[in-house]
C-alpha positions as CSV (number, residue, x, y, z in Angstrom):
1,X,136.7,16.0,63.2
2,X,136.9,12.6,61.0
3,X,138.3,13.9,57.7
4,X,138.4,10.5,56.4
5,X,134.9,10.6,54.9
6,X,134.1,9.5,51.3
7,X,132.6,12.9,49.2
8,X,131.8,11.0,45.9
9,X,131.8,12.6,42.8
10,X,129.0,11.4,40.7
11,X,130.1,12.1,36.7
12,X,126.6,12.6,34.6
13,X,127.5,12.1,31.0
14,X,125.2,13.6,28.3
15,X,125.6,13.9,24.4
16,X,126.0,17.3,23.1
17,X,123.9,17.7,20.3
18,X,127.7,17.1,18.4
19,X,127.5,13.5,19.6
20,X,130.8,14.9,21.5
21,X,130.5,13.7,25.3
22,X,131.2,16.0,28.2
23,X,131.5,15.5,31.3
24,X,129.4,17.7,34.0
25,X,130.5,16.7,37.6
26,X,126.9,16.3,40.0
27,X,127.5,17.8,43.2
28,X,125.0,16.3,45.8
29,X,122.9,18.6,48.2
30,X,121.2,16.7,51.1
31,X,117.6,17.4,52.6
32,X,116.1,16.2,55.9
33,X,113.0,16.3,57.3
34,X,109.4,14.7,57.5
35,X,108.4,13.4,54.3
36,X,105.5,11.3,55.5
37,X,103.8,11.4,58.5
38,X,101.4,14.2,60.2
39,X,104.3,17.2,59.7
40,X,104.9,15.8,56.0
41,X,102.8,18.8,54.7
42,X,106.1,20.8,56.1
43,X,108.9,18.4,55.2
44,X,107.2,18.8,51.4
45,X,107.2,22.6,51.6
46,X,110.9,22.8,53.2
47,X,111.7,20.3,50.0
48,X,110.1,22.9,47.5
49,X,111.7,25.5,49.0
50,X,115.3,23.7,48.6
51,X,114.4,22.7,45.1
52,X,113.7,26.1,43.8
53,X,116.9,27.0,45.2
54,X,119.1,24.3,43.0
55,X,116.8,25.2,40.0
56,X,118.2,28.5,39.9
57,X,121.5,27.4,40.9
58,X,121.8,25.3,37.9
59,X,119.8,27.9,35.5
60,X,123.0,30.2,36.1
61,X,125.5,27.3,34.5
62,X,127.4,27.0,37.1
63,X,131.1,25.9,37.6
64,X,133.4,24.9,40.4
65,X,137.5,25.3,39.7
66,X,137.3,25.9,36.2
67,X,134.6,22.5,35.6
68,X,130.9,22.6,34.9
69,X,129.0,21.4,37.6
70,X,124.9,20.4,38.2
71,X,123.5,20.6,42.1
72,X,121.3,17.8,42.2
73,X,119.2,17.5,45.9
74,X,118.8,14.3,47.6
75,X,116.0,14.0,50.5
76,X,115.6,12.0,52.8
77,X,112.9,11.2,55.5
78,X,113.2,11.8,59.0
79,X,109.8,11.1,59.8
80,X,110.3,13.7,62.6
81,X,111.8,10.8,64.8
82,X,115.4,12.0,66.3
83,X,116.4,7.9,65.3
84,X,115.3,7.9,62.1
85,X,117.2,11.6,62.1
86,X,120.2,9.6,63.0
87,X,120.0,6.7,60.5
88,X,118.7,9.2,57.5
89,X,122.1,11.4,58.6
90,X,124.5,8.6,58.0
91,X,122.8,7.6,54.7
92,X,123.1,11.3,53.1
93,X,126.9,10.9,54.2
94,X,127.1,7.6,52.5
95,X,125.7,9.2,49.3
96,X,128.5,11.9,49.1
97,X,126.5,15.0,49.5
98,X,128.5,17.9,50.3
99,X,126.2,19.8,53.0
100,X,122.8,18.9,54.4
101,X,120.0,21.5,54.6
102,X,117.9,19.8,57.7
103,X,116.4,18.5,60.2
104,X,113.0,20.0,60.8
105,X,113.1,20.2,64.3
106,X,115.1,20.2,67.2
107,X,114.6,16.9,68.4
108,X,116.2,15.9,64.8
109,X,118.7,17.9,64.6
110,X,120.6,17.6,67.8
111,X,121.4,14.3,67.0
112,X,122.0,14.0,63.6
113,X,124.4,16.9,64.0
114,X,127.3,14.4,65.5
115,X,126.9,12.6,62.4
116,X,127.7,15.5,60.3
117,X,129.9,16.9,62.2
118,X,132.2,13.1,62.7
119,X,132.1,13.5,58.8
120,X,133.2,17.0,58.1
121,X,130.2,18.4,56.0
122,X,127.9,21.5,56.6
123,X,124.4,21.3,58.4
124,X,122.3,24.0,57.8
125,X,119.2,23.8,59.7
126,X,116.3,26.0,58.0
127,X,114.0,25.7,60.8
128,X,115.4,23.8,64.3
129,X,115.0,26.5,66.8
130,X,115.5,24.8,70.3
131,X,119.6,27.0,71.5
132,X,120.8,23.1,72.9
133,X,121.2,22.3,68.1
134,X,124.1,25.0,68.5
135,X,125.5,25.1,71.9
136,X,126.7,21.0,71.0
137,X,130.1,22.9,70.0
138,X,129.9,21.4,66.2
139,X,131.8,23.6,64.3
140,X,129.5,22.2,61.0
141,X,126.4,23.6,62.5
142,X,124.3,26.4,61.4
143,X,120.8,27.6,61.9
144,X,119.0,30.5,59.7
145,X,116.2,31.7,61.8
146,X,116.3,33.0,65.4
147,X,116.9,30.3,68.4
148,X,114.3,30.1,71.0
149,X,116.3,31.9,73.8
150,X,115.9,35.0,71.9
151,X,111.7,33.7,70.6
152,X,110.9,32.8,74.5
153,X,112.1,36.3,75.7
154,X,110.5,38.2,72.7
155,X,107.1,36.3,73.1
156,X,107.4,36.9,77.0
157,X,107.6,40.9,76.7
158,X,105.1,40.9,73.9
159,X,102.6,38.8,76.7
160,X,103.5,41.6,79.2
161,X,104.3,44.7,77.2
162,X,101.5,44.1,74.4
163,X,98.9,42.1,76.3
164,X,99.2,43.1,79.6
165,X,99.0,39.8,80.8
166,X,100.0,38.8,84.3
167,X,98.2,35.7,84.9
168,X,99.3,33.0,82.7
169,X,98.6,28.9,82.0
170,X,101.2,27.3,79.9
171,X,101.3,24.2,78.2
172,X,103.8,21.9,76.7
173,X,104.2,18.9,74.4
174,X,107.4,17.5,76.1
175,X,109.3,17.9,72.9
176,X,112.9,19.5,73.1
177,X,110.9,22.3,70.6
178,X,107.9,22.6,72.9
179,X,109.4,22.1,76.7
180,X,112.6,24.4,75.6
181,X,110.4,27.4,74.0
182,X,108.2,27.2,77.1
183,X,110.7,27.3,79.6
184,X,111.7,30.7,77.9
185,X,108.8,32.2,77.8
186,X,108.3,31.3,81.6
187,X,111.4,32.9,82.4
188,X,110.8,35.8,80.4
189,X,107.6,36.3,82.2
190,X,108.3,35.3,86.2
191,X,111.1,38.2,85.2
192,X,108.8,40.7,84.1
193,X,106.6,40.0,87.0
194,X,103.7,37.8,85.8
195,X,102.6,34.5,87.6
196,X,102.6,31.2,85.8
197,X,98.9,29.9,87.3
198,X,99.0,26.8,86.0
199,X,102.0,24.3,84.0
200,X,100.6,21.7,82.0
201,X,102.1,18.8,80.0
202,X,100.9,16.9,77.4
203,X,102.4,14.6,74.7
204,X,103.0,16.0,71.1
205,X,100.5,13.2,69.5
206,X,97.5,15.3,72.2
207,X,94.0,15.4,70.3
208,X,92.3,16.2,73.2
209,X,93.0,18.7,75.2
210,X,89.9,19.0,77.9
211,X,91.4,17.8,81.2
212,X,94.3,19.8,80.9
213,X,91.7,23.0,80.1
214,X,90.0,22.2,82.9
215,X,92.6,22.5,85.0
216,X,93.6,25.9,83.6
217,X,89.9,27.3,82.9
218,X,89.9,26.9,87.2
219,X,92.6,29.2,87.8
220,X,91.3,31.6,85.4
221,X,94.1,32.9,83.1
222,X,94.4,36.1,81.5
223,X,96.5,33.8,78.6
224,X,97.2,30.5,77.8
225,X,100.7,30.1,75.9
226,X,101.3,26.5,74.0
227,X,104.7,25.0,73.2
228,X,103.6,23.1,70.6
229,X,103.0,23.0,66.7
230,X,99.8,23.4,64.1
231,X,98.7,20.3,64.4
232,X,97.9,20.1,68.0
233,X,97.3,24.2,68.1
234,X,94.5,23.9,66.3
235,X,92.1,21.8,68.0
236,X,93.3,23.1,71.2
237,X,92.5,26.7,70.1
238,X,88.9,24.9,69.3
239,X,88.6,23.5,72.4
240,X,89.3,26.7,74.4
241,X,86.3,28.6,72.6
242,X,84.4,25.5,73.4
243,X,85.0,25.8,76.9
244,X,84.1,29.2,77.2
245,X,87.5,30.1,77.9
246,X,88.0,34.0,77.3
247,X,91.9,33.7,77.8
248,X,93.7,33.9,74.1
249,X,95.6,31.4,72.8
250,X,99.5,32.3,72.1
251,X,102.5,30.3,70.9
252,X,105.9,30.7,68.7
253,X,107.4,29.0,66.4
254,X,105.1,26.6,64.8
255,X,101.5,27.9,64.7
256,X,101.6,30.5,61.3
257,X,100.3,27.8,58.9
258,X,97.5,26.8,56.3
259,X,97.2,24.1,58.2
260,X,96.2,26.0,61.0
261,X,93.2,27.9,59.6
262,X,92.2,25.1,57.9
263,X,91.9,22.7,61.2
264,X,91.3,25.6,63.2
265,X,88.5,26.9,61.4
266,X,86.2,29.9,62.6
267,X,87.8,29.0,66.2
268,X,91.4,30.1,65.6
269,X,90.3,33.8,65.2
270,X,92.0,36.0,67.4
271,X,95.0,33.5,68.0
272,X,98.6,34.9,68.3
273,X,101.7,33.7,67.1
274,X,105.2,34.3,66.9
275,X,107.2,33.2,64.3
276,X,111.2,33.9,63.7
277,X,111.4,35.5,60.3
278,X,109.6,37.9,58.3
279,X,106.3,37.5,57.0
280,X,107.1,36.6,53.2
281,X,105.5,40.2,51.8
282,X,107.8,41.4,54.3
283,X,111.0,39.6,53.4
284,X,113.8,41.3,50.9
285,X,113.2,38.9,48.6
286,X,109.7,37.4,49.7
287,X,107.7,38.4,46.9
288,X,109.6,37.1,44.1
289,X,110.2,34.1,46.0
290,X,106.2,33.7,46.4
291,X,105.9,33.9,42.7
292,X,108.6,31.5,41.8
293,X,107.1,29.4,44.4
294,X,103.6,29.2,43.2
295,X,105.0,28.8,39.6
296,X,106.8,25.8,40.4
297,X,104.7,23.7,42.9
298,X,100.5,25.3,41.8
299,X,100.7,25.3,45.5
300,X,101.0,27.9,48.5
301,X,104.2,28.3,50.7
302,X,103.0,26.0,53.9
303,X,105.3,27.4,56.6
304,X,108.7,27.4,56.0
305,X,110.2,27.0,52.6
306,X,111.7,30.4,51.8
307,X,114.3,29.4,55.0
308,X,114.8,25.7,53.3
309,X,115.4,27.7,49.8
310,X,118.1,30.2,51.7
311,X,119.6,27.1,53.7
312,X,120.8,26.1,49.7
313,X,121.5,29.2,48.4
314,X,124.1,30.2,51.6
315,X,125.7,26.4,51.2
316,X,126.1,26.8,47.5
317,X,127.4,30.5,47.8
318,X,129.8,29.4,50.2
319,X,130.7,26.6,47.8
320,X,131.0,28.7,44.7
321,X,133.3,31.2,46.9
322,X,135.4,29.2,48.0
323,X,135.3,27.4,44.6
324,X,135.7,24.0,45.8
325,X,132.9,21.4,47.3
326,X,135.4,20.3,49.9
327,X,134.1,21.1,52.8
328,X,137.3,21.8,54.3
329,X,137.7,24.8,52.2
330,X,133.6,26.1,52.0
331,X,133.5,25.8,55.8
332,X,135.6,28.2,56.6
333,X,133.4,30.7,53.9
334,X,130.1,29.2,55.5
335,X,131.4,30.5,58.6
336,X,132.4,34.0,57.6
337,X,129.5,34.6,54.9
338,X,127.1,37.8,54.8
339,X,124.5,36.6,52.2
340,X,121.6,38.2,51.2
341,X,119.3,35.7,51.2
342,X,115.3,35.8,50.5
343,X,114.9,35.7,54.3
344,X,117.1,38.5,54.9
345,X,121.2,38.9,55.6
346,X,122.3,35.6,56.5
347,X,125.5,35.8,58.6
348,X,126.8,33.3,62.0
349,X,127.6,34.3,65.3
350,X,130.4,31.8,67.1
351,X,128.1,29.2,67.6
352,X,126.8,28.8,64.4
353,X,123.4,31.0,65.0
354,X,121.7,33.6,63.1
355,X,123.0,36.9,63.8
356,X,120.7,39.8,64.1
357,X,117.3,37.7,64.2
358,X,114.2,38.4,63.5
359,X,110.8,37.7,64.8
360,X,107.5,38.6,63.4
361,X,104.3,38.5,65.9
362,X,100.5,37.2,64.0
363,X,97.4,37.4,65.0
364,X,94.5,35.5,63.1
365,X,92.0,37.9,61.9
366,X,89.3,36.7,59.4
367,X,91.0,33.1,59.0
368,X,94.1,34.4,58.1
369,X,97.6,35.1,59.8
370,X,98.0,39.0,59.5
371,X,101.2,40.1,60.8
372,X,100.8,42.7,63.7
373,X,104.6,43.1,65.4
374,X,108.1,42.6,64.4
375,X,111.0,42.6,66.9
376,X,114.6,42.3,66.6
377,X,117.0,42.1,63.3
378,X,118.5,45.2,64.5
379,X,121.9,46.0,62.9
């Protein structure tokens, strides 16, 4: 690992109200994700979430070996585009901050992790499910929410234990998200006994969805499972109802959203979802969170903030344990942590994963996401 990166120290000088001046060193948090583009709505939330976190950080006055300190966040946009993820990744080094809460996805992540890890500083990714962010071998990676090895298995036996489904079409967007969940959940099911009836591909910028439904309404499934996001679940949960397709609509990891419902509309009822995490009511510290939240933004949690809001909180308690922003010295603490985070305990396996995971299954009833399962986060 390059140790030879700069970490700047940014001195902020303000007047007390003795016209003394003090010093108050700025310790530099980075954020990555989409900040415009069609997933901006989430890149905003995870933002929110990592900007209540270093509000209350700072409320507490904090200090670092003996000295007064300020976090201050810097974000950056990825625009979901794993060369963007690269470019953005090398500016947040150049900056100096001390640990990166980011990417988005997986297709980010993976490589902007080299560029993290060739500079010695912590990635924390609040979201990036796909297992291939974590088996790269970086010792500077971390995730907070379950990997899709784990999601692919737990959505497969709630297909066959839950739904007693045996004949099932699955679609894909070709992203390392959507073609790694649903290669999971096949394996989960073909183990369990169910047939896969029809394997379908489309393109994560899909609108339409008909010839691939067509395809599928032929071989007349009993489910249809989508690795995919929102955006694209949405009008293809529309376009099944259209069809006259009486097969529900299932995915993980990217369909529990406002977005949803709202693009979705009367034609998303009766969707299923899983989702790694807790619903928020459910979390340890969901509901306080949800307050704050709402408090701060006059907004409601998109998707995934409270994860972007513990992605801070674990770097900055590793930080102020190890009581040093040298990441040779928090690493090691990142590493070893148990922190009770919003989300839940937040401690790493070997590979940088979340231990014990959680995964919570929806179902929309009435336009909204109504939790109806949870599975795993067993101690």
């Amino acid at each position: 690992m390059n140790k030879t990166a700069p970490f700047k120290r940014v001195l902020l000088l303000s007047l007390a109200l003795s016209g003394v001046a003090q010093a108050d060193q700025t310790v530099l948090i980075g954020l990555a994700g989409p900040l415009t583009g069609p997933s901006a709505r989430i890149g905003k939330d995870l933002e929110n979430g990592a900007q209540l976190a270093i509000d209350q950080a700072n409320a507490k006055h904090p200090k670092i070996n003996g000295e007064a300190v300020t976090y201050k966040l810097v974000s950056e946009d990825d625009q979901s585009d794993p060369r963007t993820a690269v470019t953005v990744a090398q500016r947040l080094v150049d900056e100096g901050v001390v640990g990166v809460v980011g990417h988005w996805n997986t297709g980010t992540s993976i490589p902007a992790a080299r560029v993290y890890h060739d500079a010695g500083i912590a990635q924390v990714a609040p979201v990036a499910t796909g297992h291939a962010y974590t088996q790269q071998g970086f010792d500077t990676s971390f995730r907070i929410m379950g990997h899709d090895d784990d999601g692919g298995q737990v959505a497969g036996d709630y297909a066959l234990k839950t739904l007693k489904a045996q004949r099932i079409a699955v679609i894909d967007d070709r992203t390392a998200f959507g073609q790694g969940l649903a290669d999971q959940f096949v394996k989960s099911i073909e183990a369990g006994g169910a047939k896969v009836v029809a394997r379908e591909y489309v393109d994560d910028k899909t609108i339409d969805f008909s010839a691939v439904l067509t395809n599928i309404r032929g071989q007349n499934p009993d489910l249809i499972f989508f690795g995919g996001v929102d955006s694209q679940a949405a009008p293809l949960a529309r376009r099944i109802k259209q069809l006259g397709i009486k097969a529900p609509l299932m995915g993980a990891g990217g369909f529990v959203s406002q977005t949803f419902l709202q693009l979705a509309q009367n034609e998303g009822e009766g969707v299923i979802a899983l989702e790694p995490g807790l619903a928020v009511a459910q979390m340890p510290g969901g509901q306080a969170f949800e307050e704050a939240y709402k408090t701060r933004f006059k907004s409601n949690i998109e998707l995934h903030a409270p994860f972007a809001y513990d992605g801070v909180g674990v770097l900055i308690a590793a930080i102020e344990q190890a009581n040093s922003t040298d990441p040779q010295k928090y690493l090691p603490v990142l590493r070893a942590i148990s922190y009770p985070g919003v989300t839940g305990t937040i401690a790493f396996d070997a590979q940088g994963n979340l231990q014990n995971p959680s995964f919570t299954v929806y179902q929309v009833k009435a336009n909204q996401w109504q939790p109806v399962s949870v599975a795993g986060g067993k101690k």
